[in-house]
C-alpha positions, 0 to 999 in steps of 0.5 A, a space after each residue: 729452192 737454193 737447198 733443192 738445187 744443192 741436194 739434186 746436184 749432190 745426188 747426180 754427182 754420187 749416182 755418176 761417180 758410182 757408176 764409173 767402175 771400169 768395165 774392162 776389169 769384169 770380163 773373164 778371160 775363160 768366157 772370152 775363150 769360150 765365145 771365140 771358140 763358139 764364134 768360130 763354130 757358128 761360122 762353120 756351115 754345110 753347103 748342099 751342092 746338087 748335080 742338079 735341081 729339076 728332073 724330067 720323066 719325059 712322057 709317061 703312062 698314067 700310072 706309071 711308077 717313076 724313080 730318080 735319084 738327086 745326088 748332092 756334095 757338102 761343099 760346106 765345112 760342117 757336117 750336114 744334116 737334112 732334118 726333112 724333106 717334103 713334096 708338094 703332093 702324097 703322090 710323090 715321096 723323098 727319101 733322104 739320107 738319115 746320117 750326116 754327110 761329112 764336108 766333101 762327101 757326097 748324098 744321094 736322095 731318092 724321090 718316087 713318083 707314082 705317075 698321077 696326074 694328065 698332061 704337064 705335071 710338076 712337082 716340088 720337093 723341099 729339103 730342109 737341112 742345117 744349110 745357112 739357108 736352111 732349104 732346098 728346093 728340087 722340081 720333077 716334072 712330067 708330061 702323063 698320058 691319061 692310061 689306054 689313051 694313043 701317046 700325046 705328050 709335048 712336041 719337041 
């Protein structure tokens, strides 16, 4: 028992002491430069600024082709680059900036809508862009009149 104890206490003493190599005399100095340089980098983000998020048509005919135009600024420090941009229907279709928008400059995305729908229609376009937050959600709505129908539309 006493020449197990002995070797148990021999081995832990050669495994701690081979295990103190200092740690600080490993590290490169080319690959802490490069990960400060990379570190700087990934802070750099784009921010999509729009003028505004919600447009409304007003009342239209059922049918009725409809425009609008959703201004942003990258008030980021990076460049901005919108990967897709979706609506929550086939009846309404973003069309957003292919090339980058430099920090400070400023986009436009077109959305058309082909005025389906009766009564009160929302809908929600989602851009997806390199933002910290990765998408943005913008909202058209309308109050669509059913096509030969006399003019409803809501009381304001």
């Amino acid at each position: 028992m006493k020449k197990l104890v002995l070797i148990v206490g021999l081995v832990s003493m050669v495994a701690f002491t081979s295990c103190k190599d200092n740690a600080s005399s490993k590290i490169k100095t080319d690959n802490v430069a490069e990960a400060a340089v990379r570190d700087e980098a990934a802070k750099a983000v784009p921010v999509m600024s729009f003028e505004k998020a919600e447009h409304d048509f007003g009342t239209i005919e059922q049918g009725a082709a409809q425009a609008t135009v959703f201004k942003f600024t990258n008030t980021g420090n990076a460049p901005l680059i919108i990967t897709d941009a979706k609506s929550s229907c086939g009846c309404t279709v973003p069309n957003p900036p292919k090339d980058p928008i430099a920090p400070g400059e400023t986009g436009e995305l077109k959305v058309n809508f082909n005025g389906s729908g009766q009564n009160q229609v929302t809908k929600t376009i989602t851009v997806t862009a390199n933002t910290e937050k990765g998408s943005e959600l913008l909202r058209i709505k309308a109050f669509v009149n059913p096509k030969g129908a006399a003019p409803l539309g809501p009381v304001k």
